[in-house]
Every structure is written in structure tokens, then in C-alpha cells.
MOPAC internal coordinates of N, CA, C and O (Angstrom, degrees):
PM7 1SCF
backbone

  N    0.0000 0     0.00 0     0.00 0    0    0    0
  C    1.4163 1     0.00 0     0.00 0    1    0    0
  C    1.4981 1   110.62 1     0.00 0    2    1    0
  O    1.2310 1   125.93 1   -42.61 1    3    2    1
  N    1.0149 1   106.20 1   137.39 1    3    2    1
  C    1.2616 1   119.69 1   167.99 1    5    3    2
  C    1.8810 1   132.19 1   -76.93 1    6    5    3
  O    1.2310 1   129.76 1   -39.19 1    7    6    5
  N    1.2124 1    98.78 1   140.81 1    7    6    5
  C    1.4122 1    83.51 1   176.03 1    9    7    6
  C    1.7392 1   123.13 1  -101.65 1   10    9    7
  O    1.2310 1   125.20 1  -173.62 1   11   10    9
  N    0.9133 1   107.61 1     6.38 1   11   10    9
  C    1.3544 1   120.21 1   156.18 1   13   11   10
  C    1.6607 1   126.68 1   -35.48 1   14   13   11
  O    1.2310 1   109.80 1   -47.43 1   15   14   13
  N    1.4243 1   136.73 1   132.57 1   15   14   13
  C    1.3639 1   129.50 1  -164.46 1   17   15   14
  C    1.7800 1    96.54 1   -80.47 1   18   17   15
  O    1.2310 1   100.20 1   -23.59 1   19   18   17
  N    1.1023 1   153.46 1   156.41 1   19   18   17
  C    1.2957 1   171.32 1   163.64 1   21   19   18
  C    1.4466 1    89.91 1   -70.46 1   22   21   19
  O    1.2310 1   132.64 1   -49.93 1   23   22   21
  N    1.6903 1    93.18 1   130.07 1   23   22   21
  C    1.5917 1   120.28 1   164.51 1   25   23   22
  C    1.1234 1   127.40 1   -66.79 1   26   25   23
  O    1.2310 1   122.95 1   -45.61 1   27   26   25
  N    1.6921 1   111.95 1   134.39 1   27   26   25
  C    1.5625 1   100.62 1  -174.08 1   29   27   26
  C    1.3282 1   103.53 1   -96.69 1   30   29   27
  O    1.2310 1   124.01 1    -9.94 1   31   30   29
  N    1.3385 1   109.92 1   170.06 1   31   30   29
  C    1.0130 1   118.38 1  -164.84 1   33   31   30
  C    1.3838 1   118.48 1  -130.93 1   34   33   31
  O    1.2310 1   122.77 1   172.53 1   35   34   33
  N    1.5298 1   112.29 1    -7.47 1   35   34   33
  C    1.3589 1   127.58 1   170.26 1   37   35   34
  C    2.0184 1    93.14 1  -118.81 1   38   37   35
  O    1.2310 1   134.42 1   -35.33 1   39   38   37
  N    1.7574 1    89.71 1   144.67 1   39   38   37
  C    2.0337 1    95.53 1  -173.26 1   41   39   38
  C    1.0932 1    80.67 1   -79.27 1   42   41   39
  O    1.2310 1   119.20 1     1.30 1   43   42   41
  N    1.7620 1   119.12 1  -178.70 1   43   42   41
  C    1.2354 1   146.38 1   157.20 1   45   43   42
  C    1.6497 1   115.90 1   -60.73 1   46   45   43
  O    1.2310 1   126.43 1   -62.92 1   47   46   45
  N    1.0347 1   105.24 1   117.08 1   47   46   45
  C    1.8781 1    96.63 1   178.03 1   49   47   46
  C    1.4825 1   126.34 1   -89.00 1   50   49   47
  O    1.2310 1   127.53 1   -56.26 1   51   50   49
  N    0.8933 1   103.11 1   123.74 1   51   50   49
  C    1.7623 1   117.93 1  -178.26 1   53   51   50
  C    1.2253 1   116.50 1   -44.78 1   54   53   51
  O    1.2310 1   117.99 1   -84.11 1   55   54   53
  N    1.8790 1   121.44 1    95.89 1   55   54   53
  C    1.7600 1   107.34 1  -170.42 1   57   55   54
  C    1.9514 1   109.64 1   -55.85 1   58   57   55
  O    1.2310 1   135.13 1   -42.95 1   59   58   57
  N    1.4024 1    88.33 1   137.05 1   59   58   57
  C    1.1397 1   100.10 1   169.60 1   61   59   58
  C    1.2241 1   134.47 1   -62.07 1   62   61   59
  O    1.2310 1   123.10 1  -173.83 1   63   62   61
  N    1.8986 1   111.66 1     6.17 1   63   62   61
  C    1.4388 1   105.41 1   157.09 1   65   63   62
  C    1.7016 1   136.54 1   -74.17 1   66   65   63
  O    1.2310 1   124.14 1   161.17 1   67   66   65
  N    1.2251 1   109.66 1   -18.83 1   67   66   65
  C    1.3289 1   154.57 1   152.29 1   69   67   66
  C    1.4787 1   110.97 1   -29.99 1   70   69   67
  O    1.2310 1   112.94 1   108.43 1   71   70   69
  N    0.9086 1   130.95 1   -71.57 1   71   70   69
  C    1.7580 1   158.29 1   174.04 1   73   71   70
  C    1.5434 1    80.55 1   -54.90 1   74   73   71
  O    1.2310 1   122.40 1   104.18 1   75   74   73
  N    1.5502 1   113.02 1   -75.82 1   75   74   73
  C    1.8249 1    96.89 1  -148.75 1   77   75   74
  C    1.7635 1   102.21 1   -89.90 1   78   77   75
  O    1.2310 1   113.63 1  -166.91 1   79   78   77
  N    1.1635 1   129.65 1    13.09 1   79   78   77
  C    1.2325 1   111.71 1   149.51 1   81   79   78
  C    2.0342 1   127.83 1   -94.70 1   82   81   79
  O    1.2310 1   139.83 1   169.73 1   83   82   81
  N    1.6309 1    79.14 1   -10.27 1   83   82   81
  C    1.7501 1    74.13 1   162.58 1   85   83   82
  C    1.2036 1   112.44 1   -88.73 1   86   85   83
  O    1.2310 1   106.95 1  -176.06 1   87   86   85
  N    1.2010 1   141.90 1     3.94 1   87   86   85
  C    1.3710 1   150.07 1  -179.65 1   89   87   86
  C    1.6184 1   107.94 1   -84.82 1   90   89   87
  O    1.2310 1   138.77 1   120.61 1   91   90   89
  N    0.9843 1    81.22 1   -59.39 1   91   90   89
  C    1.6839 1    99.24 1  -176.68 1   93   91   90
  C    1.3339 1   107.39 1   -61.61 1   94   93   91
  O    1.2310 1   117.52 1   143.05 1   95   94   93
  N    1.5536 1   122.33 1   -36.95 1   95   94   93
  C    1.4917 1   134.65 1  -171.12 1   97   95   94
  C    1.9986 1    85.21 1   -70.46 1   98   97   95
  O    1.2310 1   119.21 1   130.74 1   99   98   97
  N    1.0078 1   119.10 1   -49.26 1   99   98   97
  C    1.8631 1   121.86 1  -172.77 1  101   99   98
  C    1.4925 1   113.76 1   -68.05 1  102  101   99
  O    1.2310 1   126.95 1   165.07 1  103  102  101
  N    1.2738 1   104.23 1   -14.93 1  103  102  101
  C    1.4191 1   114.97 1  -161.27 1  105  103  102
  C    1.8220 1    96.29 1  -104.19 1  106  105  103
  O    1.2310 1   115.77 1   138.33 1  107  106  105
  N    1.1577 1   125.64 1   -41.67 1  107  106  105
  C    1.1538 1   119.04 1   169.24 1  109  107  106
  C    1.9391 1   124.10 1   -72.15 1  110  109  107
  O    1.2310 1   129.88 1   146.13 1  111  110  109
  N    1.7475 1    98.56 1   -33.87 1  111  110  109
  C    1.3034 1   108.39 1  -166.18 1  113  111  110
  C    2.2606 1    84.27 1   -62.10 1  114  113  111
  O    1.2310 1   124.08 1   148.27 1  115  114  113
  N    1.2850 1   109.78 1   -31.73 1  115  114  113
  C    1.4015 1   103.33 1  -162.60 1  117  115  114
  C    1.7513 1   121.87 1   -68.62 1  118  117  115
  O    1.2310 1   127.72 1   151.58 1  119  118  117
  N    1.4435 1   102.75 1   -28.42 1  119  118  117
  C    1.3485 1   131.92 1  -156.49 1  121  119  118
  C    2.1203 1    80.04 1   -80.55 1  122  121  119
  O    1.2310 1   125.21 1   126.30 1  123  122  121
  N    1.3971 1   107.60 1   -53.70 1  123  122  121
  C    1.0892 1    99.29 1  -160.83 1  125  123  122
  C    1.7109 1   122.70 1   -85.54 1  126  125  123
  O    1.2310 1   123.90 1  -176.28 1  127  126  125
  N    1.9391 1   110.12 1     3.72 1  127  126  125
  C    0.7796 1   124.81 1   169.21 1  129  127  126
  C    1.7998 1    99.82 1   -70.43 1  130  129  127
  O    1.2310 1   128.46 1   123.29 1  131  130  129
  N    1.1439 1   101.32 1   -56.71 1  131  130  129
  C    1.3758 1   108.21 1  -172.63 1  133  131  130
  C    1.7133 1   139.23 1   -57.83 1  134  133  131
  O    1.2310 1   139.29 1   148.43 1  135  134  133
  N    1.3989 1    80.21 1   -31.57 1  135  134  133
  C    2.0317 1   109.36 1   157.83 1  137  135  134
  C    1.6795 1    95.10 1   -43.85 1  138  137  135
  O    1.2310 1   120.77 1   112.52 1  139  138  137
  N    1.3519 1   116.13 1   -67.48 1  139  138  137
  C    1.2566 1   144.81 1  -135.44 1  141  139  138
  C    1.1242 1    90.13 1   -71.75 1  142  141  139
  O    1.2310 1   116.89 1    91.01 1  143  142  141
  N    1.3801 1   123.53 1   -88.99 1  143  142  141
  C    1.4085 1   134.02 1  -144.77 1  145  143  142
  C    1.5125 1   104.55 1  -106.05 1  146  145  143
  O    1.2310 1   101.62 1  -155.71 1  147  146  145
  N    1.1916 1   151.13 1    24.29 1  147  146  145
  C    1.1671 1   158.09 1  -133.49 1  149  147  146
  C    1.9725 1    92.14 1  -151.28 1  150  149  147
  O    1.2310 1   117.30 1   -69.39 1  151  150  149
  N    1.4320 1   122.74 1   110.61 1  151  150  149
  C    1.4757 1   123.24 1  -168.53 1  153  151  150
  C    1.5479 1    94.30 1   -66.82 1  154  153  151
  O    1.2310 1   121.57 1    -6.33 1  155  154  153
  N    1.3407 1   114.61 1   173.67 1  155  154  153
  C    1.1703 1   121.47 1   162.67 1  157  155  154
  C    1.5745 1   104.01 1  -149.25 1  158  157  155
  O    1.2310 1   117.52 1   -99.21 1  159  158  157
  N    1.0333 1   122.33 1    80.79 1  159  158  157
  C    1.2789 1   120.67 1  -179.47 1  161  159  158
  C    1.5463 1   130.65 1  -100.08 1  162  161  159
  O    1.2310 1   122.92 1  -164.36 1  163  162  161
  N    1.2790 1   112.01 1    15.64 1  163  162  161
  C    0.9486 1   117.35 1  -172.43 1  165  163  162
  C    1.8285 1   118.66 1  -113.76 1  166  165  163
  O    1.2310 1   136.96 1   171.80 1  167  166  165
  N    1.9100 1    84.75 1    -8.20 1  167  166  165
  C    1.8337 1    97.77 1   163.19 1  169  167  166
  C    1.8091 1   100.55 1  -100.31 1  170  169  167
  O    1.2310 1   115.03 1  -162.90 1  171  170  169
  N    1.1294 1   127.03 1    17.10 1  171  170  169
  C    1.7794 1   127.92 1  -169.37 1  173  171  170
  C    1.6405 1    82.57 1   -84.30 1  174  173  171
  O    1.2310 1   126.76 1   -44.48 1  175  174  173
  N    1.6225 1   104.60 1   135.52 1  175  174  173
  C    1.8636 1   119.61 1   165.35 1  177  175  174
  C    1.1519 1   114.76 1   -55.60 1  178  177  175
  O    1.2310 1    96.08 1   -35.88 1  179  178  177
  N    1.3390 1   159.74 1   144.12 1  179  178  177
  C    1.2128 1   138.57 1   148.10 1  181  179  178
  C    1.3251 1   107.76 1   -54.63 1  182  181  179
  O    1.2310 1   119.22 1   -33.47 1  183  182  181
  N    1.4386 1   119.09 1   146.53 1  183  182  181
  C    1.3189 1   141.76 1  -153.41 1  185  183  182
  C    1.7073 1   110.68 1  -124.13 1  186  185  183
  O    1.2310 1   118.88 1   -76.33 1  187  186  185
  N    1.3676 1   119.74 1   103.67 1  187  186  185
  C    1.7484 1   109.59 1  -167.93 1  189  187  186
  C    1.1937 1   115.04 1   -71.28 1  190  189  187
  O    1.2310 1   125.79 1   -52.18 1  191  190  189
  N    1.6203 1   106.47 1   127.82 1  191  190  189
  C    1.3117 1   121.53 1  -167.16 1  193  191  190
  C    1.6432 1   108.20 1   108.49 1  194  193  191
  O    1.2310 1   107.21 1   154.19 1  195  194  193
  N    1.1272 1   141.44 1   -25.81 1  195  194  193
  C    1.3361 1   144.37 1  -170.62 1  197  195  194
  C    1.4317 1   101.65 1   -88.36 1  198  197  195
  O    1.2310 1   110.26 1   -57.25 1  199  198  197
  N    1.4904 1   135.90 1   122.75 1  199  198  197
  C    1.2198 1   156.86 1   179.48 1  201  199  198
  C    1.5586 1    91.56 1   -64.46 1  202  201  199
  O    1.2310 1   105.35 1   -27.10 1  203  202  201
  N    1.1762 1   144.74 1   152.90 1  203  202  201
  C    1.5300 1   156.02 1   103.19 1  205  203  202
  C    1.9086 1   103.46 1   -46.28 1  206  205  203
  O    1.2310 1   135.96 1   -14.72 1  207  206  205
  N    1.6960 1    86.71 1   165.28 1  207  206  205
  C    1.4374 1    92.89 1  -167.23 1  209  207  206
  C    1.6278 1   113.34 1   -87.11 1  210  209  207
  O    1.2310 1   125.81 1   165.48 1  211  210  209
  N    1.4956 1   106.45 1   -14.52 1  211  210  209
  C    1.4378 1   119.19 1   157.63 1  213  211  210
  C    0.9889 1   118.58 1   -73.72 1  214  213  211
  O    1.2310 1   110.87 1   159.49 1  215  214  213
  N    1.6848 1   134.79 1   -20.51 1  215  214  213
  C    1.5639 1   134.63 1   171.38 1  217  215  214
  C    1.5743 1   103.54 1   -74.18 1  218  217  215
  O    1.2310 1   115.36 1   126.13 1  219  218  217
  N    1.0487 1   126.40 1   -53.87 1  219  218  217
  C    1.8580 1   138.38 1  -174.54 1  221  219  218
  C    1.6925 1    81.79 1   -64.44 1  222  221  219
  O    1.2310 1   107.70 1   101.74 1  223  222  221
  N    0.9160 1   140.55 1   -78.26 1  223  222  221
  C    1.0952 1   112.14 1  -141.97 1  225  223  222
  C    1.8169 1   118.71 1   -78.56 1  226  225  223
  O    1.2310 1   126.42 1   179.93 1  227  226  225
  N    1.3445 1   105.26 1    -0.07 1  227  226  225
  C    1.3393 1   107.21 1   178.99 1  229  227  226
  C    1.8609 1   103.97 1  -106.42 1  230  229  227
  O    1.2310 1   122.34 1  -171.35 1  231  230  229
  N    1.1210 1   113.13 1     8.65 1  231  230  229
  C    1.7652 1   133.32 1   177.03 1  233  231  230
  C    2.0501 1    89.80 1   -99.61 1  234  233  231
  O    1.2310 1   119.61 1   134.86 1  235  234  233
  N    1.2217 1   118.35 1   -45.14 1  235  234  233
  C    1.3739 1   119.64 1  -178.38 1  237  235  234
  C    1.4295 1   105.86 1   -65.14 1  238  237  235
  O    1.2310 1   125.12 1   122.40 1  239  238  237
  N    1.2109 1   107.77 1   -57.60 1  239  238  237
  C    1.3432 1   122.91 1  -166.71 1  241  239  238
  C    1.8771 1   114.82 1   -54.74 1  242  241  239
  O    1.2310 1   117.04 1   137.91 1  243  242  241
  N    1.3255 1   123.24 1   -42.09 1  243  242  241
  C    1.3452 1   138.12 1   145.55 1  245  243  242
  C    1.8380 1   132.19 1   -50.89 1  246  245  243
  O    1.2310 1   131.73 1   149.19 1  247  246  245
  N    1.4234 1    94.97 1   -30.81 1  247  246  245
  C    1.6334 1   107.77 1  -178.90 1  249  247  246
  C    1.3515 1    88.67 1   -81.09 1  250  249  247
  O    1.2310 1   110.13 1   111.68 1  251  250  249
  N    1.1815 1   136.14 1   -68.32 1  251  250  249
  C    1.8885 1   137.29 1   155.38 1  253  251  250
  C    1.2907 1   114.33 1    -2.95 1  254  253  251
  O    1.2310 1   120.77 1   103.88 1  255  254  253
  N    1.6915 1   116.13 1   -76.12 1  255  254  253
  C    1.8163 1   117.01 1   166.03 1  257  255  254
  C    1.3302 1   119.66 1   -41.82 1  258  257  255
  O    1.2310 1   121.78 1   125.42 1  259  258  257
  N    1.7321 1   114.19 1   -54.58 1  259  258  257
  C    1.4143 1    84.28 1  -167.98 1  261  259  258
  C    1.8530 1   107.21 1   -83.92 1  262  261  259
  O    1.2310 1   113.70 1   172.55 1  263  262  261
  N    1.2329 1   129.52 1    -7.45 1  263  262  261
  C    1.7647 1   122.76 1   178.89 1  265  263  262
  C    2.1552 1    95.45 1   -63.75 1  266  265  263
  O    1.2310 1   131.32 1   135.75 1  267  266  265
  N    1.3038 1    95.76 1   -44.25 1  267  266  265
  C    1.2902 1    72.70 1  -165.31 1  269  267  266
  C    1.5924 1   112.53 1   -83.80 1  270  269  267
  O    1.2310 1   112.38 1   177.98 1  271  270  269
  N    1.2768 1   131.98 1    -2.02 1  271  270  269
  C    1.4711 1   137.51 1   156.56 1  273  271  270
  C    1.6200 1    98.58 1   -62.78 1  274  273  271
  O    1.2310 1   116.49 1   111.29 1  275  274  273
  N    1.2786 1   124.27 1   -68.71 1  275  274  273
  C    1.6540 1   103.52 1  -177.65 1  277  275  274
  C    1.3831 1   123.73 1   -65.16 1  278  277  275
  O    1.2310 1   118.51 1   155.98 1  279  278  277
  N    1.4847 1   120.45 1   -24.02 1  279  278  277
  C    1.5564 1   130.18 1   154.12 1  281  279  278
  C    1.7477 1   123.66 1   -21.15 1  282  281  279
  O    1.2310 1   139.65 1   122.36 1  283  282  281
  N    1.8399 1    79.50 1   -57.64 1  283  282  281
  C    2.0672 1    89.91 1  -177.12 1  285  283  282
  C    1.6062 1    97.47 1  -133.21 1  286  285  283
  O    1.2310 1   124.95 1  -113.24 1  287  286  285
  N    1.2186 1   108.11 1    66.76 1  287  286  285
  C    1.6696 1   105.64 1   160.19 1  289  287  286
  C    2.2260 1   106.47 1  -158.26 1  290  289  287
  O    1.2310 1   134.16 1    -7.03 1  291  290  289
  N    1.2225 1    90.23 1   172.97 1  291  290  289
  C    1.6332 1    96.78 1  -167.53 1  293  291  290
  C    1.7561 1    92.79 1   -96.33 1  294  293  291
  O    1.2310 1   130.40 1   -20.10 1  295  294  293
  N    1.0691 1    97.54 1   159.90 1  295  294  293
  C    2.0129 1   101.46 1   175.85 1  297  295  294
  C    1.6311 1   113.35 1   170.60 1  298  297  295
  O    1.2310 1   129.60 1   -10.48 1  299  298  297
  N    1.0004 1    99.09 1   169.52 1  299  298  297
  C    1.5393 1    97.25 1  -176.62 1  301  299  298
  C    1.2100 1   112.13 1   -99.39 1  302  301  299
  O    1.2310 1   101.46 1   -28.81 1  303  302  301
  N    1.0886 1   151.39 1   151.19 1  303  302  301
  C    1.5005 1   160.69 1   164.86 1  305  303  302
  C    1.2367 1   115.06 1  -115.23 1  306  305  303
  O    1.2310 1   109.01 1   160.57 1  307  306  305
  N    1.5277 1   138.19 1   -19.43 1  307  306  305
  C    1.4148 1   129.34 1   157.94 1  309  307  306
  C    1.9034 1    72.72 1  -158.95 1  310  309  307
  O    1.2310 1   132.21 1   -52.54 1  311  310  309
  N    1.3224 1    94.03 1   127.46 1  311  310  309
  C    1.6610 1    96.65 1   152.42 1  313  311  310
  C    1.4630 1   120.54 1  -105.01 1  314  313  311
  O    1.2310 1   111.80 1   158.09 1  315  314  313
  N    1.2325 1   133.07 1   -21.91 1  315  314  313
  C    0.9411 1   142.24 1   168.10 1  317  315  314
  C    2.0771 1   112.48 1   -46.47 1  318  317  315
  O    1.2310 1   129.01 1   125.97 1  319  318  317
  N    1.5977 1   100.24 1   -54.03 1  319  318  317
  C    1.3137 1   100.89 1   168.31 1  321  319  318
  C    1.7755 1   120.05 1   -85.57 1  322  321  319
  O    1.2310 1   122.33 1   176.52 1  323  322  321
  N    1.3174 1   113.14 1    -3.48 1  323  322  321
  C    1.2161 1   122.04 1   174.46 1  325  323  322
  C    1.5330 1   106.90 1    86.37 1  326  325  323
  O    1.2310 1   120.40 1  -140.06 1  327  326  325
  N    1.3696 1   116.84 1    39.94 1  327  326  325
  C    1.3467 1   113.05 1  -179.79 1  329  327  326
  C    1.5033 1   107.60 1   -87.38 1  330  329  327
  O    1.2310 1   114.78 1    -8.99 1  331  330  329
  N    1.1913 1   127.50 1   171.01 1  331  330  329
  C    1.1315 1   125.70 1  -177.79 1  333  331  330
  C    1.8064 1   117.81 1  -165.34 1  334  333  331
  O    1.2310 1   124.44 1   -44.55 1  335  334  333
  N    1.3429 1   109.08 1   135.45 1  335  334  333
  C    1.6888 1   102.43 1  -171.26 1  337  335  334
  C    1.7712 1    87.51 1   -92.69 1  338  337  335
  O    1.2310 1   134.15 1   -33.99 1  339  338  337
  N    1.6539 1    90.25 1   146.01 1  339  338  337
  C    1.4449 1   110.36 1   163.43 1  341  339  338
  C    1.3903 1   113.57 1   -99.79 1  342  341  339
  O    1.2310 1   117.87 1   -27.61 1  343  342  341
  N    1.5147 1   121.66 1   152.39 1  343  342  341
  C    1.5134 1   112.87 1   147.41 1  345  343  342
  C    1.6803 1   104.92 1   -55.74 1  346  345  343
  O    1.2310 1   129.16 1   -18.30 1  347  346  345
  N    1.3545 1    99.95 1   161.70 1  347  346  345
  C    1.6821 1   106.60 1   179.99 1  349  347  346
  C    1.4379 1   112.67 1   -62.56 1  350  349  347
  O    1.2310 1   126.83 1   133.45 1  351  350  349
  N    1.9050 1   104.47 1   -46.55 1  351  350  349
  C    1.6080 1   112.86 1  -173.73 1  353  351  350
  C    1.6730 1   106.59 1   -46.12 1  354  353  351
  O    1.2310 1   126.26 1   113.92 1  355  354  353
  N    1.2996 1   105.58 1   -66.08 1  355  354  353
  C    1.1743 1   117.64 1  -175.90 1  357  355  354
  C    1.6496 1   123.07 1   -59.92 1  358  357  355
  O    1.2310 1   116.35 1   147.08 1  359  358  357
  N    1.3536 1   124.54 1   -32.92 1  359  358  357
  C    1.6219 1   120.32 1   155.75 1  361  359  358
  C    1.4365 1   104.13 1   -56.30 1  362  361  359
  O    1.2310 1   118.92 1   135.45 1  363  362  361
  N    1.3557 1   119.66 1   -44.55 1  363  362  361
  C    2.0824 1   102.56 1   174.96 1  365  363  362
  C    1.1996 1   129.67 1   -62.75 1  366  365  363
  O    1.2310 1   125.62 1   171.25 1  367  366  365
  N    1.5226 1   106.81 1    -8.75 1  367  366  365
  C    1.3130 1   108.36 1  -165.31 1  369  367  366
  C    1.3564 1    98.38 1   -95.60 1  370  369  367
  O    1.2310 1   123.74 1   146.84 1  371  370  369
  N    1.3971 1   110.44 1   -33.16 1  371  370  369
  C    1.8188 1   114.93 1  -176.47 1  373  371  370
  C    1.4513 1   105.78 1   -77.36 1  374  373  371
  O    1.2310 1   114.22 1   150.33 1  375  374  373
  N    1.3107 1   128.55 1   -29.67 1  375  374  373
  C    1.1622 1   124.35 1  -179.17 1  377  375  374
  C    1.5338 1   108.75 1   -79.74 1  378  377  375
  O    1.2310 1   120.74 1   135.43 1  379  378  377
  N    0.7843 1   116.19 1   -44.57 1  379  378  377
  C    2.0270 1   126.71 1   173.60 1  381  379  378
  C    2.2569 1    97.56 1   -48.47 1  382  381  379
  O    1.2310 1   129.69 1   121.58 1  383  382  381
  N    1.2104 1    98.92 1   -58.42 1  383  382  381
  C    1.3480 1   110.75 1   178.82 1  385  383  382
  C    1.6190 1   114.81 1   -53.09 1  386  385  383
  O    1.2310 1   125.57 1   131.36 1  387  386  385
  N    1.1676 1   106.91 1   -48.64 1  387  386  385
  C    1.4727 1   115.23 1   173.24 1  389  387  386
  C    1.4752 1   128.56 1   -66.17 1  390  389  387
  O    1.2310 1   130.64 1   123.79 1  391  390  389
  N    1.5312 1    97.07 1   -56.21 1  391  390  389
  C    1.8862 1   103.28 1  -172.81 1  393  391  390
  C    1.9851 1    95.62 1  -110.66 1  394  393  391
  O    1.2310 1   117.20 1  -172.03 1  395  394  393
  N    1.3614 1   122.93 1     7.97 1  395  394  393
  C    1.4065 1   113.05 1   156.09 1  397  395  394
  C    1.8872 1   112.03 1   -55.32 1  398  397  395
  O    1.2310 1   131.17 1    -2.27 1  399  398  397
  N    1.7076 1    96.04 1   177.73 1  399  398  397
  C    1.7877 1   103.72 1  -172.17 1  401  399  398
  C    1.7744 1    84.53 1   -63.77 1  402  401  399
  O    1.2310 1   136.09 1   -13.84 1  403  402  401
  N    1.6134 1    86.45 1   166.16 1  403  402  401
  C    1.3828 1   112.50 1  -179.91 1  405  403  402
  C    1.4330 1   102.35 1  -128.19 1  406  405  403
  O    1.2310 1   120.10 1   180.00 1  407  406  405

């Protein structure tokens, strides 16, 4: 006989507290990534002077009406110097008419 200790034959098992505190260690590091960097804008005060995204876009939506009312309508821009707004069609057509071949 030997005096040697007998081979095991089953490994040592990893307590399973081990496993669920690295979990928990991933599970918190995540929660607090997300605190962090994750917007929350929907608890932000309104702030005086700061547009909402329904205010900008109904301020866009009007800056739109009136470009394209002076876009395609006649008006004065200095009458005094005789300036005058064209529709667009019609400034191409006078300019085509004017500086086209001769």
C-alpha cells in the first residue's frame, strides 16, 4: 500500500455564492450605467424661454407659409425705389426673356 492520498474523482465545486454575486455585481454596475447615461427628459421642468418640440415645429411650420406666400405672390419690397417681389415662375421667365439668345 501506498501512502499516497487517493484521487479524486469529483473537482471542487464553485460555492454558488460566487456565481450570484457576480451577477448581482453586473446587475448593479448596469442599473447604474443606465441611471447615468440614459436621458430622462420627460421629468425636465419646462424652462422660460425654451421652445417644446411642438412649439418649434409649429414656429417652422408658419416660417414655411409665409416663404412660400412671398415665393408665389406679387408685393412691394421698397416702392419708393420701385422694387418689387416676383413669383419665382415668372422672375424665370423674365430673366430667360431678357438674358436668353438674341
Amino acid at each position: 500500500m501506498s501512502a499516497s492520498p487517493a484521487p479524486e474523482f469529483f473537482p471542487r465545486r464553485t460555492p454558488v455564492l460566487t456565481p450570484v454575486l457576480v451577477l448581482l455585481a453586473f446587475a448593479l454596475f448596469g442599473w447604474l450605467a443606465y441611471r447615468l447615461y440614459v436621458p430622462h427628459a420627460g421629468r425636465v421642468a419646462p424652462v422660460a424661454g425654451v421652445l417644446t418640440p411642438a412649439d418649434r415645429r409649429a414656429l417652422l411650420a408658419e416660417h414655411r407659409a409665409k416663404e412660400t406666400a412671398a415665393a408665389t405672390s406679387y408685393g412691394w419690397v421698397d416702392q419708393k425705389a420701385g422694387i418689387v417681389r416676383l413669383p419665382l415662375d415668372r422672375a424665370i421667365e423674365l430673366t430667360v426673356k431678357e438674358h436668353g439668345p438674341k
